[in-house]
N, C-alpha and C positions, 0 to 999 in steps of 0.2 A: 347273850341269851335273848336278850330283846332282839335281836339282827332277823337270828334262828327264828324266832315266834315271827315277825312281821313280814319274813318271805312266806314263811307256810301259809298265814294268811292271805297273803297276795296268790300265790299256788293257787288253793283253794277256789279263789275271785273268781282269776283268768276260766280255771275248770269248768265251774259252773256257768260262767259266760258264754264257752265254748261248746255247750252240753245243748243251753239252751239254743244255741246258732244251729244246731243239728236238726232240733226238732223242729223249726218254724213251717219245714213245709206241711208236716205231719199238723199242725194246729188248724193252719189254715182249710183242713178237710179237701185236699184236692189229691187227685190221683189221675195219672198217668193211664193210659191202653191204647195199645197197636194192635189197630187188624191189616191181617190179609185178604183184601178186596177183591172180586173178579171184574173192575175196571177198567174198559180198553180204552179210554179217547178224554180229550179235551174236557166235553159236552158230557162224560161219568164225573169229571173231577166238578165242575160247576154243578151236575145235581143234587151232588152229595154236600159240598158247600152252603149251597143254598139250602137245602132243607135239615141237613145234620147242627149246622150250626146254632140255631133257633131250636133246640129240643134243652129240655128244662135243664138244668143243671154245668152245659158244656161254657168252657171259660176261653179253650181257643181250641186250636185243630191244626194239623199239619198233613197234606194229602202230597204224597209222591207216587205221581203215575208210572214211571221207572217201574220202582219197584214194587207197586200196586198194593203201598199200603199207606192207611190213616191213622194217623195218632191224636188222640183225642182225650185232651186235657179238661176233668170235670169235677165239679163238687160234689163227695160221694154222698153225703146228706140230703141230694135231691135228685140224684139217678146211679144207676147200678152200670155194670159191663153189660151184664146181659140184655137191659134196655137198649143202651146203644147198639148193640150186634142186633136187635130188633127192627131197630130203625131203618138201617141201612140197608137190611132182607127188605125190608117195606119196599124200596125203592126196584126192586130187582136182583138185587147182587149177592153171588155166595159169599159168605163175610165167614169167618176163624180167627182166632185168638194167632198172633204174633208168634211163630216158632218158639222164640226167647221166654214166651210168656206164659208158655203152656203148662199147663201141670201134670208131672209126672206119676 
């Protein structure tokens, strides 16, 4: 009987261990978003670098000019989507929500 009790207990541990391991990004207050950029050249990907980066709340950024989109990883506690899809109109460029991201 004691065997039975000190697995379920362990059970239990591991669960809650593993529960917590789920949420850590959600704690942290960061979130993910992909636009689709209207981006042609080198000298788009460097403008948008240079001044996207420096806007309040952004923690990193991935730009592929391929496929003419940025992703842009931010702390939502001190900027929204829609700021950043702001930002980036700022600069000149038609900017939209990621196909994958869109809401239906």
């Amino acid at each position: 009987m004691r065997i039975l009790l000190i697995t379920l207990v362990l059970m239990l541990g591991i669960g809650t261990t593993m529960e917590a391991q789920d949420k850590k990004p959600v704690k942290n207050g960061k979130e993910i978003v992909t636009f689709d950029v209207s981006m042609t050249c080198e000298n788009c990907v460097k403008k948008i670098e240079k001044n996207i980066a420096f806007e309040k709340g952004v923690t990193d950024m991935k730009i592929d000019l391929e496929n003419k989109t940025v992703q842009i990883e931010f702390k939502s506690a001190q900027t929204t989507v829609e700021k950043l899809q702001a930002a980036i109109e700022k600069l000149g460029y038609e900017v939209k929500l990621h196909n994958s991201e869109q809401k239906k």
